[in-house]
Every structure is written in structure tokens, then in C-alpha cells.
NUBATI-938734 format. One line per field, with one value per residue: x negated, z, y of N, C-alpha, C in turn. Coordinates in Angstrom, 2 decimals. Layout:
<sites>
nxx <- (X;...) $
nzz <- (Z;...) $
nyy <- (Y;...) $
caxx <- (X;...) $
cazz <- (Z;...) $
cayy <- (Y;...) $
cxx <- (X;...) $
czz <- (Z;...) $
cyy <- (Y;...) $
</sites>
This chain:
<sites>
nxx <- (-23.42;-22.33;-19.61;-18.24;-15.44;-14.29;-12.02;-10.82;-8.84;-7.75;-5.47;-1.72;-1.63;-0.71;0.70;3.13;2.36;-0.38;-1.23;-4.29;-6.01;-9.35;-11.08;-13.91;-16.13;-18.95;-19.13;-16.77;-15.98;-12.89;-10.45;-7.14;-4.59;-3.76;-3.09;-1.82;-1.44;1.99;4.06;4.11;2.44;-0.79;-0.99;-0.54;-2.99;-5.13;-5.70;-7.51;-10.10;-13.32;-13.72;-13.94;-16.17;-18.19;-17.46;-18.62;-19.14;-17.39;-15.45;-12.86;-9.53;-6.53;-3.18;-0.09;2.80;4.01;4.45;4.02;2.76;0.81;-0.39;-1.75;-4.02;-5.49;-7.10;-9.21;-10.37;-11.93;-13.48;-15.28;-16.74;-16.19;-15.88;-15.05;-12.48;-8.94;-6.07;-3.24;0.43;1.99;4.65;4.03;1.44;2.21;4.36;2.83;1.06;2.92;3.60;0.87;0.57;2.47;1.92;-0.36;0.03;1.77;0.02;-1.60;-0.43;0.43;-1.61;-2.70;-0.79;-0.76;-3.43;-2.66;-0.65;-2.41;-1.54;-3.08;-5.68;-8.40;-10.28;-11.23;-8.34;-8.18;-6.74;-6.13;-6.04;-6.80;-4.92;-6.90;-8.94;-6.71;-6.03;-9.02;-8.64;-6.72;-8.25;-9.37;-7.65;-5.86;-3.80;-2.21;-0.86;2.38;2.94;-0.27;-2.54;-5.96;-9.26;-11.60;-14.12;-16.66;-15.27;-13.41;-9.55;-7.07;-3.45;-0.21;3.04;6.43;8.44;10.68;11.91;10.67;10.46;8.24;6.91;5.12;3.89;0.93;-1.13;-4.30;-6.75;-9.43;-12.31;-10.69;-8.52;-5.99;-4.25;-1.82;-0.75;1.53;3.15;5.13;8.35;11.49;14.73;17.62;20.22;20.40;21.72;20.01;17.42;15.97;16.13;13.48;10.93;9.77;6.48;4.53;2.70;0.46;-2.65;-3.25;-1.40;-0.26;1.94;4.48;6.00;7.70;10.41;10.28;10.51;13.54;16.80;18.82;21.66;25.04;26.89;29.31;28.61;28.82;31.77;31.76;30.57;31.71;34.50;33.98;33.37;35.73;37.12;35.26;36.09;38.75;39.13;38.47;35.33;32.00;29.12;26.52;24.29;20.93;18.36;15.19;13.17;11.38;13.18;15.66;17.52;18.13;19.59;21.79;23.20;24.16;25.16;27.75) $
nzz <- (-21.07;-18.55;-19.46;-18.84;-17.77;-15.66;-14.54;-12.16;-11.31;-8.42;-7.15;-7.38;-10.17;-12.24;-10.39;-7.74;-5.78;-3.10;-3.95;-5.73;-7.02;-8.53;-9.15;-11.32;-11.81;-13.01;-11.38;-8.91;-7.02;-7.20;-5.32;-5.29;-3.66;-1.04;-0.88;0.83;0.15;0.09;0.62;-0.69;0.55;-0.76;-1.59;0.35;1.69;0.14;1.47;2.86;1.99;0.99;-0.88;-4.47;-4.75;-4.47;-1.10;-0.18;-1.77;-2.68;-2.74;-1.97;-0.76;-2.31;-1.68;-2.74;-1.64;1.49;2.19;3.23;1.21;-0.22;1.72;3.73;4.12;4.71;7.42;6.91;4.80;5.93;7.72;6.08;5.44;4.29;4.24;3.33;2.83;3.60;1.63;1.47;1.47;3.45;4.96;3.94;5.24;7.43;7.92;6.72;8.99;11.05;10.33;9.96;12.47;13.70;12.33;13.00;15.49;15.42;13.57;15.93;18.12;16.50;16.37;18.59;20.08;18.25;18.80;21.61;21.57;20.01;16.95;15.26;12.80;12.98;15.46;17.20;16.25;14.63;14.83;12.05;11.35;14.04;16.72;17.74;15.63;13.73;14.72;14.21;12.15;11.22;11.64;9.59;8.09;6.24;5.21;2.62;0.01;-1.87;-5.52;-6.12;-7.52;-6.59;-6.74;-6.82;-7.73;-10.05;-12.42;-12.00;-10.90;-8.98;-8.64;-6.68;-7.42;-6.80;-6.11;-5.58;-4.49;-1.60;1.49;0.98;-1.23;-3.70;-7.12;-8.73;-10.32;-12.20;-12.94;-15.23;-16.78;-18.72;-19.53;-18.44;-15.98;-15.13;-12.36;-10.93;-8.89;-6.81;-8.07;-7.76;-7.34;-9.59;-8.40;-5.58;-2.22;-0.47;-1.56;-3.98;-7.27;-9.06;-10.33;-13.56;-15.31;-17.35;-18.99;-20.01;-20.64;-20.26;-19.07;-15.46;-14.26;-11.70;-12.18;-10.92;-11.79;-14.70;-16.48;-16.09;-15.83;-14.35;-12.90;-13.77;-11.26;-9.22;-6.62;-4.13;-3.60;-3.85;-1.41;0.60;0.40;1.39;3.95;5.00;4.64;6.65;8.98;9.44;9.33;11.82;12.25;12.64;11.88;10.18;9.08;7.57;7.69;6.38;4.84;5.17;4.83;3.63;5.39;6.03;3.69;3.44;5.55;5.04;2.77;3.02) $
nyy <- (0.43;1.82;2.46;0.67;-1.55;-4.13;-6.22;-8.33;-10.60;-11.98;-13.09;-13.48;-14.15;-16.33;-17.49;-15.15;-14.44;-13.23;-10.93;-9.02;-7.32;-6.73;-3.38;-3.04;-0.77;1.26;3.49;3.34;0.31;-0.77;-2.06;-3.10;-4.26;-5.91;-8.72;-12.08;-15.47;-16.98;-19.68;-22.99;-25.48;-25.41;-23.53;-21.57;-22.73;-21.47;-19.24;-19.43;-19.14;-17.68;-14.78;-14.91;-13.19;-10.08;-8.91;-6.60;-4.92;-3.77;-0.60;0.40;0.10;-0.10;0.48;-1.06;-1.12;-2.38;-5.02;-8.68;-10.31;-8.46;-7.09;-8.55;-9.85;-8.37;-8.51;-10.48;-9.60;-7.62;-9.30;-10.81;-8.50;-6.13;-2.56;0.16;2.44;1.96;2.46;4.23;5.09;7.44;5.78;3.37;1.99;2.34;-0.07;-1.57;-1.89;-2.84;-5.67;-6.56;-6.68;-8.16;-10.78;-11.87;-12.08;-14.28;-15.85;-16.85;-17.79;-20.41;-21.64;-21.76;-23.14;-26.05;-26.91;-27.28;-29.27;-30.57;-31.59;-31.43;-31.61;-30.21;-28.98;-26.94;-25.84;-22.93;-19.32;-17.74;-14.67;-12.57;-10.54;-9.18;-8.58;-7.06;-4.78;-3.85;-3.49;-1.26;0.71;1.14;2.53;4.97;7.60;8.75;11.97;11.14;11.28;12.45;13.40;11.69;12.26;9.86;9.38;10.93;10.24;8.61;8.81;8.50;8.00;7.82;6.37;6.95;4.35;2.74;-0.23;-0.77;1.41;3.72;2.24;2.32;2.71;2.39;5.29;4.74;6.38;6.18;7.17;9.17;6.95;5.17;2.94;1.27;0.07;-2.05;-2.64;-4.18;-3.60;-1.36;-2.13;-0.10;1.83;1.32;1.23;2.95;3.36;5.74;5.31;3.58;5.56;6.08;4.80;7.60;7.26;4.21;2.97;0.40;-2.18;-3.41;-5.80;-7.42;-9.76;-11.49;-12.22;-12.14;-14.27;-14.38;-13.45;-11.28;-12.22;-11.02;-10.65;-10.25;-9.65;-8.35;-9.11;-11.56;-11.95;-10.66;-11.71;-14.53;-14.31;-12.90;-15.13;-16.49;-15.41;-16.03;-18.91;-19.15;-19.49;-19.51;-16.98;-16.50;-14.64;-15.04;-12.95;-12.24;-11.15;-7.64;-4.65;-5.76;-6.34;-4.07;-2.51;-4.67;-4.29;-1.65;-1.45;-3.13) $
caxx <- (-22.97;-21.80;-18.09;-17.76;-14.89;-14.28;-10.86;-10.71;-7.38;-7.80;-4.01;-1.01;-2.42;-0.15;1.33;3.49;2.17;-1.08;-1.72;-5.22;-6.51;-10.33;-11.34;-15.06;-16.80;-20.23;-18.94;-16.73;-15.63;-11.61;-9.50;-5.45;-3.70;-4.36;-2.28;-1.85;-0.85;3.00;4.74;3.64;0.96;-1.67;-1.12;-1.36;-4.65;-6.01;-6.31;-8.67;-11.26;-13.36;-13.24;-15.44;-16.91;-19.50;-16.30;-19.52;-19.70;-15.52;-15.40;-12.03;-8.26;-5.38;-2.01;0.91;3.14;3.42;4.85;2.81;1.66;-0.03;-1.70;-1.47;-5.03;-6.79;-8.08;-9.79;-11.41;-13.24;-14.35;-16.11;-17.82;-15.71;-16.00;-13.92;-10.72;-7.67;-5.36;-1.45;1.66;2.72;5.60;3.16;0.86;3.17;5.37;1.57;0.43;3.91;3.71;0.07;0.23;3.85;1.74;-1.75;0.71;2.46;-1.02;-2.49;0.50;0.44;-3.00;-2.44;0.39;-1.55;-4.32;-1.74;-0.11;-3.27;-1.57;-4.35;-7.53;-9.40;-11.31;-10.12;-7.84;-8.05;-5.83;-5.93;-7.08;-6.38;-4.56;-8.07;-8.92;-5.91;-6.78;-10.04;-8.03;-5.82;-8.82;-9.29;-6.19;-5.83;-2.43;-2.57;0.00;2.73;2.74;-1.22;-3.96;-6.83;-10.63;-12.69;-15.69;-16.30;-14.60;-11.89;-8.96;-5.83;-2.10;0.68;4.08;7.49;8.40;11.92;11.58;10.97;10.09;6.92;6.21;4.96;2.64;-0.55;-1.79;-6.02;-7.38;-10.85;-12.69;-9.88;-8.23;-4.75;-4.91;-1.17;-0.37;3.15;3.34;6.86;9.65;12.57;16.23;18.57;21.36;20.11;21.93;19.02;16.31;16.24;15.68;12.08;10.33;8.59;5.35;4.51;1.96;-0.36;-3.19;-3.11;-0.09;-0.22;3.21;4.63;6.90;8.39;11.75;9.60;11.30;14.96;17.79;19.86;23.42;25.83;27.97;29.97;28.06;29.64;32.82;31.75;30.26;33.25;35.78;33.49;32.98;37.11;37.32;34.84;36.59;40.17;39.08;37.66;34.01;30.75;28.85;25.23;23.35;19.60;17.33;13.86;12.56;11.13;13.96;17.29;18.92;19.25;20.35;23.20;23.89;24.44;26.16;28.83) $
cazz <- (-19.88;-17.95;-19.04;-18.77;-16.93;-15.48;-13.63;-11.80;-10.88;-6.88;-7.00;-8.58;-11.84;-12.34;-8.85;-7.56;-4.17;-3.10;-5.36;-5.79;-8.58;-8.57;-10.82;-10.92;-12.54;-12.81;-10.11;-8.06;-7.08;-6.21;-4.90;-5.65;-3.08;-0.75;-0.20;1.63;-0.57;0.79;0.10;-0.73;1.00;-1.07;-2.34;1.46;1.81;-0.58;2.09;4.03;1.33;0.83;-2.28;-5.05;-5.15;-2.85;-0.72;0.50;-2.72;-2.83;-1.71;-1.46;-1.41;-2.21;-1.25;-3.32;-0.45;2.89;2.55;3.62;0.10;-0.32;2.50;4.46;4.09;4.74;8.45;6.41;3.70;6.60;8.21;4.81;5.03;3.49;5.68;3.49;3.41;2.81;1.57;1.00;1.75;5.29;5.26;3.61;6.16;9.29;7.72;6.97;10.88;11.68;9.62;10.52;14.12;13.76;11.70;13.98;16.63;14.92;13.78;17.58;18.61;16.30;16.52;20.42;19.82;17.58;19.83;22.99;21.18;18.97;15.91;13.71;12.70;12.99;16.81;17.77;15.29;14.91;14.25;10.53;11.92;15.69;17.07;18.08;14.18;12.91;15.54;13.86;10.12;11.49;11.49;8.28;7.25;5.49;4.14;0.92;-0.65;-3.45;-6.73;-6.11;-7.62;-5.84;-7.18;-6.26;-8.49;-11.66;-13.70;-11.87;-10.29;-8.70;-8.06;-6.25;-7.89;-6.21;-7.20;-5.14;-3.62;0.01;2.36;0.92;-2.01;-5.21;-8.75;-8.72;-11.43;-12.12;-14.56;-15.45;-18.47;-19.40;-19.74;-17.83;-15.84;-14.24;-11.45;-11.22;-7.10;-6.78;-9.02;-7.01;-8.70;-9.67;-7.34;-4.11;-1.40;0.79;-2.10;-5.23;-8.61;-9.16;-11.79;-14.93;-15.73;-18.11;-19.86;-19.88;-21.50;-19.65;-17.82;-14.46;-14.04;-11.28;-13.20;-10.47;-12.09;-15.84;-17.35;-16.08;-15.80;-13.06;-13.64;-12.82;-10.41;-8.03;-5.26;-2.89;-3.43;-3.25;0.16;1.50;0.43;2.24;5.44;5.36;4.81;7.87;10.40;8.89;9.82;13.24;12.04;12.74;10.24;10.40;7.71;8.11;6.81;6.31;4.33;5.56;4.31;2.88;6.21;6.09;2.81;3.96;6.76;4.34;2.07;4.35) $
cayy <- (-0.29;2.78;2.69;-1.24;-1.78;-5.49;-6.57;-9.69;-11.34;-12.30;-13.35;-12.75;-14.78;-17.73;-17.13;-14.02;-14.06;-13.28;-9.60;-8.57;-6.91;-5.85;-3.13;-2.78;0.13;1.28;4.27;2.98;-0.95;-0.73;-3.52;-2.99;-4.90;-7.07;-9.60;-13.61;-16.05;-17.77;-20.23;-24.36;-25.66;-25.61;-21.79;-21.05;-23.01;-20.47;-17.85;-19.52;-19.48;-16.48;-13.96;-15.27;-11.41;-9.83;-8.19;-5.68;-3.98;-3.05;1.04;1.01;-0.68;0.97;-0.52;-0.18;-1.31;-2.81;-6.69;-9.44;-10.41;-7.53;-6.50;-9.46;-10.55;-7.12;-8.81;-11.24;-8.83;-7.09;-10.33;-10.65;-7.47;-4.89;-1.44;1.29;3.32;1.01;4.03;3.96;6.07;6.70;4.76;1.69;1.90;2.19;-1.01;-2.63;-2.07;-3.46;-6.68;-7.20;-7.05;-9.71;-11.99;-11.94;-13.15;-16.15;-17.00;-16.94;-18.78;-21.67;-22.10;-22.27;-24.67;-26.82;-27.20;-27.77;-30.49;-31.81;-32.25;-30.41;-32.25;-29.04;-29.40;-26.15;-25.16;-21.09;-18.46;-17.23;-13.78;-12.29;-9.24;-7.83;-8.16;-6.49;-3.75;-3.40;-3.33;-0.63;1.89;1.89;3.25;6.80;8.62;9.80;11.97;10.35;12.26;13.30;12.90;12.30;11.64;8.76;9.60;11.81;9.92;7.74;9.09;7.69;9.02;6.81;6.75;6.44;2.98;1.97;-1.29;-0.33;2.60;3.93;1.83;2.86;2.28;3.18;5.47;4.60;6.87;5.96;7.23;9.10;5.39;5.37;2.09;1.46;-1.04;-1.79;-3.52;-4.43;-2.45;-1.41;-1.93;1.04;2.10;1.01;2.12;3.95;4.35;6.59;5.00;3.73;6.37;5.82;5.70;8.71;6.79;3.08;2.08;-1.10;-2.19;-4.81;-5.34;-7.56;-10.78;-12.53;-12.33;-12.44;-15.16;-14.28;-12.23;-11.25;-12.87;-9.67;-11.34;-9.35;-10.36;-7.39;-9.32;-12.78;-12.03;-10.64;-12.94;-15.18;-13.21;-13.02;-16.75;-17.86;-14.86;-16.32;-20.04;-18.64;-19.96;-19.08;-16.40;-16.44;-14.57;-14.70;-11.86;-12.79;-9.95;-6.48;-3.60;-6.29;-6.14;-2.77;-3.25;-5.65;-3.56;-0.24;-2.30;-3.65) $
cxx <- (-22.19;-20.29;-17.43;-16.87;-14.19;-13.09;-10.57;-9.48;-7.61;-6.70;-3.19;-0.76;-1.76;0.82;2.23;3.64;0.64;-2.13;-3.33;-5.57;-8.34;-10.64;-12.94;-15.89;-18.30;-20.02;-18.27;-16.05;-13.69;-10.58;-8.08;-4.57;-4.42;-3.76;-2.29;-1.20;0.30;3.76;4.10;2.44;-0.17;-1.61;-1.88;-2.78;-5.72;-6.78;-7.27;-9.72;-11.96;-13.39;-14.35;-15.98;-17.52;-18.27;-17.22;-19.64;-18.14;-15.46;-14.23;-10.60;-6.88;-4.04;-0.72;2.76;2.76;3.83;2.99;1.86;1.11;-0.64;-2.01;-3.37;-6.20;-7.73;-9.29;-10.73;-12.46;-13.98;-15.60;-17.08;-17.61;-15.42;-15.53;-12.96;-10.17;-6.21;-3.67;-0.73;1.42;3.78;4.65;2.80;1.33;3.97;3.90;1.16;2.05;4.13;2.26;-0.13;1.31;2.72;0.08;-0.77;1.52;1.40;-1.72;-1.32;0.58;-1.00;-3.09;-1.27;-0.29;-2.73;-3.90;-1.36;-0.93;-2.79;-1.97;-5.35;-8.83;-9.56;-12.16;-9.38;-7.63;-7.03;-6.73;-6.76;-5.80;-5.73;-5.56;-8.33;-7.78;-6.33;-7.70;-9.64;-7.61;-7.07;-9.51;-8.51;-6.28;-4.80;-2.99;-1.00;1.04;2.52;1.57;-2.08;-5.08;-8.07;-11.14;-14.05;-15.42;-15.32;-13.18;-10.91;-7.68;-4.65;-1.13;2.08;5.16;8.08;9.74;11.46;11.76;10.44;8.82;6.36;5.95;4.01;1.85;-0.89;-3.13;-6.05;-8.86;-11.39;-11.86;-8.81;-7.17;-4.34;-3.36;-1.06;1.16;3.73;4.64;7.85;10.66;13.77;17.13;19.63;21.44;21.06;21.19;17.94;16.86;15.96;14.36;11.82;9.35;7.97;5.31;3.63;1.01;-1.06;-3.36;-2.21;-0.34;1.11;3.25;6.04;7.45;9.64;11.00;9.87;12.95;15.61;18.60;21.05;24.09;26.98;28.41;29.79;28.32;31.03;33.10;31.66;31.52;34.23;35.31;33.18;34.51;37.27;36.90;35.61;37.91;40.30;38.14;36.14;33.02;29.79;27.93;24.32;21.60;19.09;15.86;12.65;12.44;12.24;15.61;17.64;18.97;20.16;21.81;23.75;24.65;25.78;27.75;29.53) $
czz <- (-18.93;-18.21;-19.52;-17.58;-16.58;-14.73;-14.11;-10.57;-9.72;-6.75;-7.63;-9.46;-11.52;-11.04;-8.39;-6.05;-4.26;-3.63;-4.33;-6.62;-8.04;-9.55;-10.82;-12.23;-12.58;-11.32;-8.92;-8.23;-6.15;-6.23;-4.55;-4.85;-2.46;0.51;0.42;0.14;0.60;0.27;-0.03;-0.10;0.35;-1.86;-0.60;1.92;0.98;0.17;2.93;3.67;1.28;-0.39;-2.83;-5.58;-3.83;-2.68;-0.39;-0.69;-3.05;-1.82;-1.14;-1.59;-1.57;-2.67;-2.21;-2.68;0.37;3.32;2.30;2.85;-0.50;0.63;3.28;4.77;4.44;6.05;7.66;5.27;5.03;7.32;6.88;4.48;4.33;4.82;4.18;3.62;2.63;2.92;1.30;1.21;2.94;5.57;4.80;4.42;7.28;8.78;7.96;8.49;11.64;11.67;9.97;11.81;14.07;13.41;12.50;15.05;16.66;14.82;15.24;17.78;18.42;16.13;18.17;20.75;19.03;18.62;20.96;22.45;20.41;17.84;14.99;13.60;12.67;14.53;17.07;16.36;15.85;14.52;12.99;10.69;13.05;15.85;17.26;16.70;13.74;13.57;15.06;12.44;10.58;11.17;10.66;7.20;7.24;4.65;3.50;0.43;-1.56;-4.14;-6.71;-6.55;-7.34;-6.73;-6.19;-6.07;-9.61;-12.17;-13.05;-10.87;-10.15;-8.21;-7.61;-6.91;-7.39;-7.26;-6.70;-3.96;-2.58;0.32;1.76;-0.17;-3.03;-6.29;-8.33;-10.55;-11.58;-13.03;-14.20;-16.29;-19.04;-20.32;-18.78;-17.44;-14.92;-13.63;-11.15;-9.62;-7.52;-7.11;-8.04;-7.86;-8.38;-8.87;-6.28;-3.02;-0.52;-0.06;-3.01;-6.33;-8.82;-10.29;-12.47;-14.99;-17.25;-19.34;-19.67;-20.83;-21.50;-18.14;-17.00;-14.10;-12.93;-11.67;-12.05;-11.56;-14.23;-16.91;-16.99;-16.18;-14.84;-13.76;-12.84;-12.44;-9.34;-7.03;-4.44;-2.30;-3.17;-1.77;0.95;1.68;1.54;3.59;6.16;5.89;6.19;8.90;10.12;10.00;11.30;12.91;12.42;11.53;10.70;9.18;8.06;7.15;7.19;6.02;4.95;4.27;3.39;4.06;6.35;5.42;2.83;4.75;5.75;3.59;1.93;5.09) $
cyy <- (0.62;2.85;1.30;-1.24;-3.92;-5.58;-8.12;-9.71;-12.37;-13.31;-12.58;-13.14;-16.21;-17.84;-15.72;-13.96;-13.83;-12.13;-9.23;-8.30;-6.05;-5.54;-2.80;-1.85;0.54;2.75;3.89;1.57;-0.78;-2.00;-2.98;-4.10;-6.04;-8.27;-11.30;-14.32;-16.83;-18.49;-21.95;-24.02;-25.38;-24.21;-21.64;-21.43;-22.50;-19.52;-18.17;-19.64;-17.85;-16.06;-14.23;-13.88;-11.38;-8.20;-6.75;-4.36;-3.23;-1.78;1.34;0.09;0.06;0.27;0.19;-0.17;-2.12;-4.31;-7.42;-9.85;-9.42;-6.52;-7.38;-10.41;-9.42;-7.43;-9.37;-10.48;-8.28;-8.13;-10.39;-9.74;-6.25;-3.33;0.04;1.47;2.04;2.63;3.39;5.26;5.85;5.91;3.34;1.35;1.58;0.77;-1.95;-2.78;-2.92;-4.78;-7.10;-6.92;-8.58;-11.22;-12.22;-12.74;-13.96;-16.64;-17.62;-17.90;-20.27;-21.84;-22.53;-23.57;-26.08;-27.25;-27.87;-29.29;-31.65;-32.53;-31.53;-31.46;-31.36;-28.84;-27.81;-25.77;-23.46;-20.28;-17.90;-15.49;-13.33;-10.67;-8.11;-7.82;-6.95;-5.04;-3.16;-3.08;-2.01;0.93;2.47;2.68;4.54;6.55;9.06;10.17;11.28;11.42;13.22;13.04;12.72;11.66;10.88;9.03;10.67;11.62;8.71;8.76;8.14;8.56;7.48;7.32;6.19;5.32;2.18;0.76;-1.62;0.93;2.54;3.48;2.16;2.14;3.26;3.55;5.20;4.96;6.31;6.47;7.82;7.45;5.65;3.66;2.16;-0.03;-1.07;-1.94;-4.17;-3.37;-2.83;-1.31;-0.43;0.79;1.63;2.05;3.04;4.18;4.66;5.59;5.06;4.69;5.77;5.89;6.27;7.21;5.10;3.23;0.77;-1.27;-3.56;-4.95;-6.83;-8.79;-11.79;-12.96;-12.23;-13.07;-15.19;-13.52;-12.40;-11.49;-11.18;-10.52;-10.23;-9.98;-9.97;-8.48;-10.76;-12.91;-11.78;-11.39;-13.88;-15.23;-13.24;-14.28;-17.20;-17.08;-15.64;-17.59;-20.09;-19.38;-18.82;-18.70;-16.06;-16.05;-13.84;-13.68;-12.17;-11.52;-8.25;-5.77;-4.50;-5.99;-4.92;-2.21;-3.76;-4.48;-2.07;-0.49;-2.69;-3.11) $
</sites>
């Protein structure tokens, strides 16, 4: 029984929002991301359920970046009862404290809006979790080197691997057992203007890889040149050019780009 390892799929599983991976060992219990589910209703009415695990027995979480679906739910793990380190990069971390304070104060808001206006059927409707929560998430956070290995226990260790994407993000190596256990988070694409080329992992014995894009292929369209033409076109026809950015790290992207 001692080198039974168990991993249970939180999110992620059929879905590509929502990442959680728990790996549970007889040394230590580690939880790989921990993200909100977004998107249709009834994904988001996931997050308001709690984790069918006893969150009390998870030592540790370790972020493989800092968007909302994957850390986005860490208020909510400690409501539950979870009290260790949530570890990352420093750039993860500082983007995660940036993204959960934003999203503590949309939830407070429309929960205060909802209430004002009474169109909830929930008699108060609440915020999702609160600014003083995230406050209390925030002090669990610990930097950890990239390219380090650090021990857990005897027998598990973990290293973070520069992974592209955004500021900070990487793959998690999990050795266990001599067992090579990689997490993939979000793969960043080649020739980015502001990051390097995600790196390889050396080795897997079991790969989690990250399949949004899983069943497709990027069309190679000269998308530099579509945009522009288009950018010419609306200044040409004196129009109005409004391009929204939604996502943490594309508009800088655009902006580099451009």
C-alpha cells in the first residue's frame, strides 16, 4: 500500500477550465492547480459545490500559473479547511494576488447588485468569496525557484519548468517513487514576442497535458497582416477601432506586436 499512488481529476476532465489535479500518496496529499470553472452556466455552478475530498488532508498546492482557471478558486479551498503552502513562481503568484483581489471585487459587487435590484432567488445572495478571504489566501503564498528541485517528503519531489504562456508560468515536474509525474498547465507557443520558447520535458512517466486546442490545428493565416489591413481600412473610412482584450498578458502581446 505504501507506493499506491491515486490522482483524482477536480477539473479539467471533459472541460478545459476549472484545472485540478489531486495526487494523493501515502506521504504527502498534493493538489496541482486550482482553478474556477468559466464559461456556460452550469460549468460555473460547479464552483459553488464543495470538493468531493476531505480538502483538510491536501499539504500542499502548487500553481503552474496565475489565470483565473487555475487559481481562481484557492479562497474557496481554504473555506473548506485547507491551511498549507500554495507555492508558485514569483511572477505566478504576484499575477495570482492580482487576479484574485479583481475577481473578489466583481463577486462583492454583483452580489450587492443582485440583492439591490432582487433579481436572485437566493435571500441574500453572497459573493462567491470576499476581498477579506482572498486576503486570508494571500498568506499562504511561498516563491519557489524555476529549474529547482525541491523535496516534499522522502520520496516525492517537485521542480517547476519554464513553460511560455505568460509571466511566470511553467510544468510541474512530480517525481514520486522514482516515477516522473509531469503536469503540462498551459503550453506557451514559439516565437512570442516577450517570452522565450516553452522547454521540453526531459522525461514522463505519466503525462497531464492541457488539450484545449486537442482536436485542432491552428490555420497559419497571416493574422499580423489581416489585422492591419483592417486597422488601415477603419482609420481610411474615419471609423471607430475598438479591440477588446480580455485575457491577462495578449494585450501586451498586441501592443508588442503592433
Amino acid at each position: 500500500m505504501k507506493n499506491i499512488i491515486k490522482i483524482k481529476f477536480l477539473g479539467a476532465a471533459g472541460v478545459v477550465t476549472g484545472s485540478k489535479f489531486l495526487i494523493e500518496t501515502s506521504e504527502k496529499n498534493i493538489l496541482i492547480d486550482c482553478g474556477m470553472f468559466q464559461g456556460l452556466k452550469e460549468l460555473r455552478e460547479l464552483n459553488w459545490n464543495d470538493l468531493p475530498v476531505d480538502v483538510k488532508t491536501i499539504d500542499v498546492v502548487l500553481l503552474t500559473h496565475g489565470h483565473l482557471d487555475h487559481v481562481g478558486y484557492l479562497p474557496r479551498l481554504l473555506q473548506q479547511g485547507f491551511h498549507g503552502k500554495i507555492i508558485g513562481t514569483a511572477p505566478t503568484l504576484a499575477i495570482a494576488e492580482i487576479i484574485l483581489r479583481d475577481s473578489a471585487k466583481i463577486h462583492e459587487e454583483d452580489a450587492e447588485k443582485a440583492n439591490k435590484e432582487k433579481y436572485t432567488k437566493h435571500d441574500p445572495a453572497l459573493a462567491f468569496y470576499t476581498t477579506l478571504e482572498v486576503e486570508k489566501t494571500l498568506r499562504f503564498f511561498q516563491v519557489e525557484m524555476i529549474d529547482k528541485w525541491i523535496m516534499l517528503s522522502e520520496n516525492i519531489a517537485y521542480r517547476f519548468q519554464y513553460n511560455g504562456h505568460i509571466l511566470g508560468a511553467t510544468y510541474i515536474d512530480l517525481d514520486i517513487n522514482g516515477k516522473r509525474f509531469v503536469f503540462s498547465g498551459d503550453i506557451g507557443r514559439p516565437n512570442d514576442y516577450l517570452l522565450e520558447d516553452p522547454i521540453k520535458p526531459e522525461w514522463a512517466d505519466y503525462l497531464f497535458i492541457e488539450s484545449t486546442y486537442g482536436n485542432k490545428l491552428h490555420e497559419h493565416e497571416a493574422v499580423e497582416e489581416i489585422l492591419t489591413n483592417l486597422i488601415k481600412e477603419t482609420i481610411y473610412k474615419k471609423g471607430n477601432l475598438i479591440i477588446p482584450s480580455f485575457a491577462v498578458e495578449r494585450l501586451q502581446t498586441w501592443g508588442t506586436g503592433f
